[in-house]
N, C-alpha and C positions, 0 to 999 in steps of 0.2 A: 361342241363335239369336235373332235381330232381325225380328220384324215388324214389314211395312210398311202403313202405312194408305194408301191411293188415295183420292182424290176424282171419279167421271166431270162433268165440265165438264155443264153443263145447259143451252146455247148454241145454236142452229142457225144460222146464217148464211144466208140464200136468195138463188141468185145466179140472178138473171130474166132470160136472152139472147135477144133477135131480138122480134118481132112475136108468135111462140105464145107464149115465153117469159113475157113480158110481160102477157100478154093474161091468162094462167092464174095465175098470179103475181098479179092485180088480183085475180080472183077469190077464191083462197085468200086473201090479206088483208082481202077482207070479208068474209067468212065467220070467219074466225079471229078478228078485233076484234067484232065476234057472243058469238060464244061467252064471250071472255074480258069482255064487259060491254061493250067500249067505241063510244062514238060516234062519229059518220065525221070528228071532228077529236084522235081519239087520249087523250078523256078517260074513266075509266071513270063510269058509271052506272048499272052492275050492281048486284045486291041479293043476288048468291050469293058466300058465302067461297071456294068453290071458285074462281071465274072469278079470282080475284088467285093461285092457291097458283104454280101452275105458268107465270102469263105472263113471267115472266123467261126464257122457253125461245125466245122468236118474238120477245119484243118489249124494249124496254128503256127506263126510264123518264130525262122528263128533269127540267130542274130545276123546270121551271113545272108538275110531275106529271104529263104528259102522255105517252102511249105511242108509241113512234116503232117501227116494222119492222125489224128487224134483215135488213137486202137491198140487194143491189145489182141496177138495175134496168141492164142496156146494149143496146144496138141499135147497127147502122150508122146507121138516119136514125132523127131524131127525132120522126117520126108517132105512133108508138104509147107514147112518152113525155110525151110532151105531153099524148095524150089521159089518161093518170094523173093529169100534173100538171094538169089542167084538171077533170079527176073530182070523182063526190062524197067520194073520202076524200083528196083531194089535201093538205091540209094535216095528216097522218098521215104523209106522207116528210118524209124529210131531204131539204132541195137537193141534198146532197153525193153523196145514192146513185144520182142520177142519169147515167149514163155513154153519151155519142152523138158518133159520130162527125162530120164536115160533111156536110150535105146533098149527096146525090148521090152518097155513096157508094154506094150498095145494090146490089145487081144488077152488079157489078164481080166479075168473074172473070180468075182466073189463067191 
């Protein structure tokens, strides 16, 4: 017989929809770059070995050493986007995970 060895992926992806979404989504990223050491622009300055074992699980580093969110943030308008990207950890996203539809969509029912 042939055993097989698994790997479980150690990954979370966090996908932020709407106004709560969003809202709770800011919070848990600051609290989470907290814990893992880092400062509100994504670089660590932690003093504990612990806060680097496991942040490849939320976050992912880039080439300048810096920690980016693993998330996708969307809404229909882009009020409560903006107010991220305008935050004190705004330079911690990526532009790219930014996701909004044209203004004026909101409140459009089927």
């Amino acid at each position: 017989t042939t055993t097989q060895s698994t790997t479980m992926v150690r990954e979370i992806v966090t996908i932020q929809a709407g106004q709560c979404g969003n809202q709770v989504g800011e919070a848990f990223w600051n609290l989470a770059r907290q814990e893992h050491g880092l400062d509100e622009g994504g670089s660590y300055t932690g003093d504990k070995d612990y806060q680097l074992e496991r942040i490849g699980v939320f976050f992912r580093e880039s080439n300048d050493g810096k920690y980016t969110p693993t998330s996708i943030n969307f809404d229909l308008e882009p009020g409560v986007l903006d107010k991220i990207r305008e935050g004190p950890i705004k330079s911690m996203f990526s532009p790219d995970s930014f996701v909004h539809a044209q203004s004026g969509a909101g409140n459009n029912w089927a």
